[in-house]
Structures are given as structure tokens and as C-alpha cells.
C-alpha positions in Angstrom: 0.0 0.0 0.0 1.2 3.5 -0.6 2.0 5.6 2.3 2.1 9.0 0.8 -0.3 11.1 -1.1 2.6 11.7 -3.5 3.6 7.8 -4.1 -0.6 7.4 -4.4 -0.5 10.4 -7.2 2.5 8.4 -8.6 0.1 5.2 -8.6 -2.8 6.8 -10.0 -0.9 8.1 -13.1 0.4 4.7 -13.9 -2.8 3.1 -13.7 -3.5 5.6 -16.1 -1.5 4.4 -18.5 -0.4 8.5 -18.9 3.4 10.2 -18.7 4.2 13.0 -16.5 3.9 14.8 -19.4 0.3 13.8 -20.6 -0.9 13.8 -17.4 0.7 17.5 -17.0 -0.7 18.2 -20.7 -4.4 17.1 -19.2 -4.3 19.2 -15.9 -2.7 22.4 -17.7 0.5 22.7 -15.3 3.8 21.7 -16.1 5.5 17.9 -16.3 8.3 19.4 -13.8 5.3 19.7 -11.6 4.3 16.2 -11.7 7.5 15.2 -11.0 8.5 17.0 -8.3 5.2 16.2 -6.4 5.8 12.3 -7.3 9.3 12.4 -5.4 8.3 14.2 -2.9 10.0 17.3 -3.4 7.3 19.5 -3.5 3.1 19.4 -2.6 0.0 20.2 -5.2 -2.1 22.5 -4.6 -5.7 21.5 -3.5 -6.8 22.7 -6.6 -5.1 20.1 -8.7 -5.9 17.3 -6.7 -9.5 18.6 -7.2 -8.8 18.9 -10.7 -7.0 15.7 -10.8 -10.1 13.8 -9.0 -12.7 15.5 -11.4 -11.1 14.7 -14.4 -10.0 11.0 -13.9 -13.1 10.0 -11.4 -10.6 9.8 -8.6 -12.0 9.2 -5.0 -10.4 11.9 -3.1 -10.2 9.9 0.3 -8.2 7.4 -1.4 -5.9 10.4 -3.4 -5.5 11.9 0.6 -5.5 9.0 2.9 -5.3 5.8 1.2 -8.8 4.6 1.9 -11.5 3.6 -0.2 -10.9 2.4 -3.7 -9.1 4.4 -6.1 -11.8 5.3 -8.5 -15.4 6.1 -8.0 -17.9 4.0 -9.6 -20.1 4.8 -12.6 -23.3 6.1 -11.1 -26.2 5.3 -14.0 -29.1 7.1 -14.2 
């Protein structure tokens, strides 16, 4: 399991399939960014983990605290 909000960010864009730089390209910031959040170096802002969750249908709980599954289900109407 992930310890880190940054290793889970590094998790979530590999399950992704995406690079640091698509996954850059997608949230509008820079693939430096990504990377420095991934290793730790620096944090994201809230808004671009909110961002990041409403773009890929991340569950937040799981992007902050490791809990929960990764992704949201589908609701259906």
C-alpha cells in the first residue's frame, strides 16, 4: 500500500496508463510539476488534486489517505 499522497499520485498516473507529461498536458501545469510532487520534493495545490479527481473520477479519500478504492464508480441514471 502507498504511504504518501505523493507515491498514491505516482500510482494513480500509472494506472492511467499517462506520462508525466500527458498527465501535465491534461491538468494544464507543467510535467516538472508532476515530477517533483511524485518524489516528494514539493506538494499540489488542493486545486489540482481537485482537478486531478474530477477529471479522472478519482476518490479523493483514497488520493488523501489511502482509503477507499481508487476510483469512483459509474453512477447510472
Amino acid at each position: 500500500m502507498e504511504n504518501s499522497v505523493n507515491q498514491r499520485y505516482k500510482t494513480l498516473r500509472s494506472h492511467l496508463g499517462l506520462s508525466q507529461t500527458e498527465l501535465a498536458e491534461q491538468l494544464k501545469i507543467t510535467q516538472a510539476a508532476i515530477s517533483a510532487f511524485e518524489k516528494g520534493r514539493s506538494g499540489i495545490s488542493p486545486d489540482i488534486l481537485k482537478k486531478t479527481s474530477d477529471t479522472f473520477n478519482v476518490n479523493m479519500n483514497w488520493l488523501l489517505n489511502g482509503q477507499g478504492e481508487m476510483f469512483f464508480r459509474n453512477k447510472r441514471k
